[in-house]
C-alpha positions in Angstrom: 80.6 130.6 122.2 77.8 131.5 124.5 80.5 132.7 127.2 82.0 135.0 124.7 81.2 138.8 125.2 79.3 138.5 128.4 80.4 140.4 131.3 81.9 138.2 134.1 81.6 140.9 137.1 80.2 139.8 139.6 80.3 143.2 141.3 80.6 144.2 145.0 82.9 141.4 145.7 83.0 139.7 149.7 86.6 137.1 149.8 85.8 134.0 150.1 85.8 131.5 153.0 88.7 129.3 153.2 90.5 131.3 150.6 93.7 131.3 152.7 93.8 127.6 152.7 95.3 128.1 149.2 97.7 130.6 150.1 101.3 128.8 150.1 100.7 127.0 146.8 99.5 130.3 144.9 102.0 132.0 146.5 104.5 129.7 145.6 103.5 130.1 142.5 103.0 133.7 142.0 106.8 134.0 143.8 108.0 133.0 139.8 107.2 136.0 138.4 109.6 138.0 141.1 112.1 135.5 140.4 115.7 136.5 138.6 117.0 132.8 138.1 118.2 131.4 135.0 114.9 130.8 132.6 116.2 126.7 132.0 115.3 126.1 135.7 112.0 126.3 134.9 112.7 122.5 133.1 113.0 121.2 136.7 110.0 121.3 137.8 108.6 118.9 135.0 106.7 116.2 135.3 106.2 112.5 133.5 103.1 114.4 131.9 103.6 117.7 131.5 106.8 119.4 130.2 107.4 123.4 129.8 110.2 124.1 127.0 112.2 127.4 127.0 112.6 127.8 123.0 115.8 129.7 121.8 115.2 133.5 119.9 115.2 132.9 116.0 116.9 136.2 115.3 120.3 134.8 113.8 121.5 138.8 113.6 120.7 139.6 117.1 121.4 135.6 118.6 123.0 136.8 121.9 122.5 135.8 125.4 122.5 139.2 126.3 118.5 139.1 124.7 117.3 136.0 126.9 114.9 136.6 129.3 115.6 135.3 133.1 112.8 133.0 134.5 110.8 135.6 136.4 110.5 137.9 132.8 109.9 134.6 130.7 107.4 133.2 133.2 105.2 136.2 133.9 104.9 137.1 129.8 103.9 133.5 129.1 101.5 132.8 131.8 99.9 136.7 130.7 99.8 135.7 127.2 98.3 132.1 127.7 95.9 132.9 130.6 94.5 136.6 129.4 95.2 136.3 125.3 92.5 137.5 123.4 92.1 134.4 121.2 93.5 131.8 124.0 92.5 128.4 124.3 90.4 126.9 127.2 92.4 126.9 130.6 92.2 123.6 133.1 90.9 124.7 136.6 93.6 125.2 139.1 92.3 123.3 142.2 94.2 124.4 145.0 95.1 127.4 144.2 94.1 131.2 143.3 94.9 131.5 139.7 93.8 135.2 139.1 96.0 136.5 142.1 99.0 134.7 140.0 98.1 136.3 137.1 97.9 139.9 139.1 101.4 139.1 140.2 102.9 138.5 137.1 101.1 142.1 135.8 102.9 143.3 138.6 106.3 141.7 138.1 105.7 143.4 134.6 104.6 146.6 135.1 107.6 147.3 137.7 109.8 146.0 135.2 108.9 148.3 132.7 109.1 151.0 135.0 113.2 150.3 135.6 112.7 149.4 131.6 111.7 152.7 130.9 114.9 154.6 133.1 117.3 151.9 131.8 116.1 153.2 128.4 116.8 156.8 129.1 120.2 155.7 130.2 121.0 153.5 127.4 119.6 156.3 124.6 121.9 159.0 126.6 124.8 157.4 127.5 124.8 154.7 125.0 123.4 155.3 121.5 124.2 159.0 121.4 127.8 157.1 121.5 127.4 153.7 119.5 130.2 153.4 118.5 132.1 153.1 121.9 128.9 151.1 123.2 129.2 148.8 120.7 133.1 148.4 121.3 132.4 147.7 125.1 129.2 145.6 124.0 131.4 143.2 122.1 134.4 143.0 124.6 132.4 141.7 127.4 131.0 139.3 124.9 134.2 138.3 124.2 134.9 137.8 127.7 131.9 135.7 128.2 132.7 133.5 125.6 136.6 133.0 126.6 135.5 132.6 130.1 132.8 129.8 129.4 135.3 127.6 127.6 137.2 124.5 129.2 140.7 126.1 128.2 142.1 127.3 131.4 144.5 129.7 129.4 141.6 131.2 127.5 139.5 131.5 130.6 142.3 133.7 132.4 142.7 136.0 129.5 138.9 136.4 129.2 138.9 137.4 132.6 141.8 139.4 132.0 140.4 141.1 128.9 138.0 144.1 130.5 140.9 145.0 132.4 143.5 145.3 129.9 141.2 147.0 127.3 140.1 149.6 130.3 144.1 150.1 130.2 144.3 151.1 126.7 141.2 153.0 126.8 142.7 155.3 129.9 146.5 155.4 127.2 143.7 156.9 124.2 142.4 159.5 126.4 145.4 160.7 127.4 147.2 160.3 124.2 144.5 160.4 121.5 146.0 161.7 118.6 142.9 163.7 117.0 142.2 167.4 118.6 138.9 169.7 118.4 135.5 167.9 118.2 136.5 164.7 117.1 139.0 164.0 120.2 136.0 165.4 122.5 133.6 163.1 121.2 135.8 159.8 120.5 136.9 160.7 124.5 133.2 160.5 125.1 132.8 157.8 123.4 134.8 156.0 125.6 133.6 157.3 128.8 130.0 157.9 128.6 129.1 154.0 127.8 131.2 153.3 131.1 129.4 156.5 133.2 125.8 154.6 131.9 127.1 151.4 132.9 127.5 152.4 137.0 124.1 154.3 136.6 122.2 151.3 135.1 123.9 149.4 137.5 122.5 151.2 140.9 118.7 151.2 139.0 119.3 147.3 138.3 120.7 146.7 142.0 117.9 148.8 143.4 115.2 146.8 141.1 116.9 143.6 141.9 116.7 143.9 145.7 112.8 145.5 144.9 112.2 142.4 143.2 113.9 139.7 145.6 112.1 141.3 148.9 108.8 140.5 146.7 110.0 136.8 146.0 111.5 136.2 149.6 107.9 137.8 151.5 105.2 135.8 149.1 107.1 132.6 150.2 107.1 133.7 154.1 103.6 134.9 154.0 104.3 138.4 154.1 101.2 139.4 152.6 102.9 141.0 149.3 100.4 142.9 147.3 100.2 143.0 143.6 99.2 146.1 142.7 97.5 146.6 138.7 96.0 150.2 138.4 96.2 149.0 134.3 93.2 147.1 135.3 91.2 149.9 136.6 89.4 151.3 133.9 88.7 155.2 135.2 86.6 156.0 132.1 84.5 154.3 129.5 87.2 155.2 126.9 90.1 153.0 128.1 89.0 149.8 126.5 92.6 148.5 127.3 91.7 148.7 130.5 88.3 147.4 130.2 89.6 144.6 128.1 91.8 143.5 131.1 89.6 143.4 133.9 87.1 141.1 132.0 89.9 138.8 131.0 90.2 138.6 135.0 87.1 138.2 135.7 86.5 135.6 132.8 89.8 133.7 134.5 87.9 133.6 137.5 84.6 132.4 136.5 86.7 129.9 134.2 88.1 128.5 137.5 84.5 128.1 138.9 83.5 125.9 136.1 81.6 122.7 136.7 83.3 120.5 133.8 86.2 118.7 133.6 88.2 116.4 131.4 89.6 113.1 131.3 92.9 112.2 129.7 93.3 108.6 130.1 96.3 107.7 131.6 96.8 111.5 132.7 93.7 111.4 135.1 91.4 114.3 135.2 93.2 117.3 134.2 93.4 119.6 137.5 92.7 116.4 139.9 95.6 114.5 139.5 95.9 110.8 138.4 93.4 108.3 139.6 95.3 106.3 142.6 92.4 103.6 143.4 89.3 102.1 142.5 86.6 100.6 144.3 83.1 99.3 142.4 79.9 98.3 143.8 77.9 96.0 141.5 75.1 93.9 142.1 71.8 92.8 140.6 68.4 95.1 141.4 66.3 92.4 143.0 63.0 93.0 144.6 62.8 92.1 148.5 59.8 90.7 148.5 59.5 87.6 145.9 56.9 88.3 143.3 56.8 91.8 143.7 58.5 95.1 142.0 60.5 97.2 143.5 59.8 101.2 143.3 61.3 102.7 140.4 64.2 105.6 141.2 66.8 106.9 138.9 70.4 107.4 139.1 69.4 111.0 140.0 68.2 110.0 143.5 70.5 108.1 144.4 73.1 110.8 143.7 71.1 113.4 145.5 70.8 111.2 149.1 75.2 110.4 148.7 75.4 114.3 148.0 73.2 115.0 151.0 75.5 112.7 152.9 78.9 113.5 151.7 78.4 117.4 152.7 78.5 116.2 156.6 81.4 114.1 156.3 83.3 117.0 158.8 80.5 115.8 161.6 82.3 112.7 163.4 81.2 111.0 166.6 84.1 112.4 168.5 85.6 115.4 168.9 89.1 114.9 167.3 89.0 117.4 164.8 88.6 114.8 161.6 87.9 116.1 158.1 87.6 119.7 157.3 84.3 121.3 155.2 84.6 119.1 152.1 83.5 120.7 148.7 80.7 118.9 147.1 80.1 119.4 143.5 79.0 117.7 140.6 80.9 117.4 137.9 80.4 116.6 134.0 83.2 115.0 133.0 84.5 114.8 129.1 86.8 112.6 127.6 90.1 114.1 125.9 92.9 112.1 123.9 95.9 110.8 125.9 98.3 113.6 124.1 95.4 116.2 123.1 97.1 119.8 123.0 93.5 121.5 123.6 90.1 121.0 125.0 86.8 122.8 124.1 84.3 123.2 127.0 80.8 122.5 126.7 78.5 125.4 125.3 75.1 126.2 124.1 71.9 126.8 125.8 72.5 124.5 128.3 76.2 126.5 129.7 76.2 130.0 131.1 79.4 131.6 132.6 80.7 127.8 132.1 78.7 126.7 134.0 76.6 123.6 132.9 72.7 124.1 134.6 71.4 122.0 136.6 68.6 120.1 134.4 71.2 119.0 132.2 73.5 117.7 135.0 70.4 115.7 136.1 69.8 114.5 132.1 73.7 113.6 131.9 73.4 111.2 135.5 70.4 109.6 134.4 70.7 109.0 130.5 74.5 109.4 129.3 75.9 106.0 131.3 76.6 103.7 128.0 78.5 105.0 124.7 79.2 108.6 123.4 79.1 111.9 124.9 79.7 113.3 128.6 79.7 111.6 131.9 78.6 112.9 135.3 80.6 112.4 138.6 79.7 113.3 142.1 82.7 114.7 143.4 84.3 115.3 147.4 87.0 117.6 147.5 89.4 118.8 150.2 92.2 121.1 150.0 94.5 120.8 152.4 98.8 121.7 153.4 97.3 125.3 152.5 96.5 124.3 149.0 99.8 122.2 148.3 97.2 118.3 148.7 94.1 118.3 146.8 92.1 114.9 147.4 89.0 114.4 145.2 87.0 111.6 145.3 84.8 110.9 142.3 81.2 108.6 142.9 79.7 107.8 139.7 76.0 105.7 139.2 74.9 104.0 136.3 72.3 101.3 135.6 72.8 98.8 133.1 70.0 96.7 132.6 69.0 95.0 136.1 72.8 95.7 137.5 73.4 98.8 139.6 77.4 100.1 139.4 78.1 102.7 142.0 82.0 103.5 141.6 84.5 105.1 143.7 87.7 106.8 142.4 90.4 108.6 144.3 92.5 111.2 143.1 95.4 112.9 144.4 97.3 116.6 143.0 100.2 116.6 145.4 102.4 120.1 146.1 103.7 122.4 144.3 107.4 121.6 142.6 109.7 122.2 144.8 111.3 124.9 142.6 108.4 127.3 143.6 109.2 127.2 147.1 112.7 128.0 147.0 114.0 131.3 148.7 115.9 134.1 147.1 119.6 133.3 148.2 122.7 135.7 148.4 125.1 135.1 145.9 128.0 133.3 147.0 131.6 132.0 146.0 134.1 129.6 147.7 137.5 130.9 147.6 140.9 129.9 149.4 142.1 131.9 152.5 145.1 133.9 151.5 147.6 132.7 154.1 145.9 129.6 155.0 145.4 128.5 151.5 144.6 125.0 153.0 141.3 126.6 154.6 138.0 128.2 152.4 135.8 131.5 153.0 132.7 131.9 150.8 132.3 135.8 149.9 129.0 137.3 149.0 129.2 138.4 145.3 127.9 141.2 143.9 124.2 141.1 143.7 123.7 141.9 140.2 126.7 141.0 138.0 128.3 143.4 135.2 127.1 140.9 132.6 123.8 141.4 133.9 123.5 145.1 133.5 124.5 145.0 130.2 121.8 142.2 129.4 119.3 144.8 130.8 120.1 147.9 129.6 120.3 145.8 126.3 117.1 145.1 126.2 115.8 147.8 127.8 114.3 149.5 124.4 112.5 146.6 123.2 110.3 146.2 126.4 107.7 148.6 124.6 106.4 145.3 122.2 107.2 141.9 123.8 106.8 139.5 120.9 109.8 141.4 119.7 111.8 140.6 122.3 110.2 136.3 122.2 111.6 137.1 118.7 115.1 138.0 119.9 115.9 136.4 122.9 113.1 133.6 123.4 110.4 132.7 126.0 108.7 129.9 127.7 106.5 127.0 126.0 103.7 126.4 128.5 103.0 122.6 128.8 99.3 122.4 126.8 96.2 121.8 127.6 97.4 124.3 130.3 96.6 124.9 133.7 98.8 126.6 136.5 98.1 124.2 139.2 98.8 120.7 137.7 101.0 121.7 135.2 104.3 121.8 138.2 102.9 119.7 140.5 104.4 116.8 142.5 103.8 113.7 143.5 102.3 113.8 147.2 103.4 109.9 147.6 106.8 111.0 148.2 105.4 113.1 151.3 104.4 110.8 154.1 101.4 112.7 156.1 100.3 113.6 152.6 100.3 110.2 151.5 98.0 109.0 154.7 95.8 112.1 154.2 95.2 110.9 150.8 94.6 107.3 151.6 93.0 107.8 154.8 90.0 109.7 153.2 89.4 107.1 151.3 87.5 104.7 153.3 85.0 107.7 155.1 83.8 108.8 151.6 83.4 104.7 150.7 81.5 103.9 153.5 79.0 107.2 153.3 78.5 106.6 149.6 77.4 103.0 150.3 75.3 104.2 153.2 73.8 106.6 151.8 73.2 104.0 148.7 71.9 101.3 150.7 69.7 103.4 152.9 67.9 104.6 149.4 67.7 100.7 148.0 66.1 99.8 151.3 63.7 102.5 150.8 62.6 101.5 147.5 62.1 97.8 148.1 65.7 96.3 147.3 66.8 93.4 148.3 70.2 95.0 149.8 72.0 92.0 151.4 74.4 91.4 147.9 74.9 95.0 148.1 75.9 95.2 152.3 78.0 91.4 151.6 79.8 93.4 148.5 80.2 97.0 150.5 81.8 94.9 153.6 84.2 93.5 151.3 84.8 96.6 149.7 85.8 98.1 153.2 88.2 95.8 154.1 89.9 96.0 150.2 89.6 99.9 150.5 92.5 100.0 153.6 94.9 98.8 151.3 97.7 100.9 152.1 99.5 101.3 148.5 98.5 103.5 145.8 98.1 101.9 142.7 97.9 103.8 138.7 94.3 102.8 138.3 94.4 104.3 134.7 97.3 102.4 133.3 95.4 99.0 132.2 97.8 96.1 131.9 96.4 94.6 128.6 
């Protein structure tokens, strides 16, 4: 590809305007990889199009729950993998959102992971597997604990709740009473006692990483300004190619993200837009105004130019009643993709640099690509708004079929981010009975990190150093393909009443200034426009319909 190899710095970097718009849904977002919830609640937040899976470890020796990841370790290691890979697929842009400050929070998430990783591991190799054979005792009776207390048997739940205590009983009876003497009593005493001394000091590191990691979760969501912080991706010398590696995979995300091409998939919309919601079409016959004369000839390519001319003042309204933000203009080529396609392949060649396709072939694609095969171009108008959790786009496409002109307009709506993303860290609680008036309830605040927990961590502590090892063991998250972080966990945004107007409400603006500015260049070059103003006036009134409709599911 003619974007492989080529250096995507763009240097001395100035933050964009408007970035903050996006804040709340990339920091929604980015909160994941903070987050210690169980890794299945990431199958909440899936759509009617796109589905994540969390597939089990295939380690039959080492199948334990005790290996699974939570969602915050699953979540940051699959979105590294899929978004910075060496050999990964093409990404779907992520309108809306910052995708690259995501991915720097889940490098985060990991490198202070590996950090308590790499103490947890001291502590497991001193306290644990310089004594295996009393960690492994312990190991299996809180396993058999977990699986006593998980069953439906209310008599096998009490004893599994019963059984750390009682075996802590006849642990203290072997100390006292062991029957060996010299080194052999010393270290089966040891034995016995160092796995529990490794246990309280991996539990203060988990507690303290826990609360680290919680505080992190609890201020992205409540605009805290959280910073991730990466020195991996700092290359201090020419030598670290790791490094090096790293910060081009950034800044190829990035310039990814900027891309001008897009992709179709039927029923699914454009990927990254959302699914088309309405659509209105203006077609009429090219007839000159004055009978027995030609009109001037003008391509598709002018016409587009004059509604781009027109759609990038759509924020300047008669009145003063604040009205539609700075819209984004761009024009897009759009290619078509299969229904259930699991990957898409941007354009390349001569004609593509940094993904970007150039300008003279955007002009070639609006004026000659309108009938059969191959890419189509679309005039897009683009506003993010809810700080990034709406993103309207409205599509204007022109073609020319013989003497008919087409000009179409298409609405599309990505609504917020799942809900699951915006959920605060909560304290752990339990409802219990009052002791004396057992009639009445109490919640107590539980323990922040449990004892099964530690155990899980300091478990699997030592394999942190190669992560496919641990995908192998415990399992990980299957990202929804062709992937993209925005669209893949979004909502609706008809559910959400002011986003619902916002959506519908910016509909007939764009209409009207596309058919103004389409008229206005007709008139110019001797068309008879009154077809076109009768069919436009129509279009207005059809255009305030106030119910979105699934313009891509054809009832035939």
């Amino acid at each position: 590809m003619a974007n492989d190899g080529f250096d995507f710095s763009p240097g001395a970097q100035i933050p964009l305007q408007g970035a903050g718009s996006q804040a709340v849904a990339t920091n929604a977002l980015a909160s994941a990889a903070y987050r210690d919830s169980p890794v299945e609640k990431i199958l909440e937040a899936n759509s009617e199009w796109h589905k994540s899976e969390v597939k089990a470890g295939r380690s039959k020796l080492f199948k334990s729950d005790y290996f699974k990841p939570n969602l915050g370790e699953a979540f940051s290691r699959a979105v590294q993998e899929r978004m910075l890979g060496g050999a990964r697929k093409a990404l779907i842009q992520s309108f809306g959102t910052d995708p690259q400050t995501v991915v720097e929070h889940c490098l985060s998430a990991t490198r202070l992971r590996r950090a308590r990783d790499t103490k947890l591991t001291a502590v497991t190799a001193l306290f644990g597997f310089l004594f295996l054979p009393g960690m492994l005792l312990w190991v299996i009776a809180f396993r058999l604990r977990d699986s006593l207390g998980n069953t439906k048997d209310k008599a096998l739940a009490a004893l599994g709740n019963a059984l750390l205590p009682v075996i802590g009983i006849v642990a203290l009876f072997f100390l006292i009473k062991l029957p060996l003497t010299g080194i052999p009593a010393l270290y089966v005493r040891a034995m016995i006692v160092a796995p529990v001394i490794g246990w309280l000091i991996a539990k203060r590191i988990a507690e303290s990483s826990a609360k680290d990691m919680r505080a992190r979760w609890e201020g992205l969501l409540s605009g805290g300004g959280v910073i991730a912080k990466i020195p991996e991706a700092v290359p201090k010398n020419p030598n670290e190619t790791s490094r090096e590696a790293l910060r081009q995979g950034l800044e190829k995300l990035s310039a990814e993200q900027q891309s001008n091409s897009v992709f179709y998939a039927g029923p699914k919309g454009i990927l990254g837009m959302g699914t088309r919601w309405g659509s209105w079409q203006l077609a009429e016959q090219l007839v000159a105004k004055e009978p027995g004369k030609e009109f001037h000839q003008f391509r598709s390519w002018d016409l587009i130019r004059v509604i781009h001319d027109q759609l990038k003042v759509l924020e300047r309204g008669p009145l003063n009643t604040g009205g539609f933000p700075t819209p984004s203009v761009t024009h897009w080529i759009v290619s078509p993709v299969g229904e259930n396609a699991d990957a898409v392949s941007r354009p390349d060649g001569e004609d593509v640099a940094t993904f970007q396709v150039k300008p003279h072939e955007i002009q070639r694609i609006c004026n000659h690509q309108q009938f059969g095969g191959g890419d189509r171009h679309y005039l897009g108008v683009q506003f993010t708004l809810w700080d990034g959790q709406l993103v309207i786009t409205m599509m204007i496409t022109v073609t020319v079929l013989y003497e008919t002109l087409r000009i179409e307009v298409t609405g599309h709506a990505l609504g917020p981010v799942h809900s699951l993303f915006t959920s605060k860290p909560a304290a752990r609680t339990k409802t219990v009975n009052k002791t004396v008036r057992f009639w009445e309830t109490r919640d107590i605040t539980l323990a922040l990190v449990e004892p099964r927990e530690v155990v899980r961590l300091a478990l699997r502590a030592p394999f942190t150093w190669y992560p496919p090892l641990l995908d192998y063991l415990g399992g990980k998250i299957a990202l929804p393909e062709p992937f993209g972080l925005r669209h893949a966990w979004a909502e609706k945004p008809w559910r959400h009443r002011f986003m619902a107007d916002d959506a519908m409400r910016a509909a007939t603006p764009v209409l009207r200034a596309v058919h103004s500015a389409a008229l206005r260049v007709l008139e110019e070059n001797g068309v008879d426009t009154e077809r076109f103003d009768n069919r436009s006036m129509i279009l207005s009134g059809l255009v305030q319909d106030p119910t979105p409709r699934k313009a891509d599911l054809y009832d035939a």
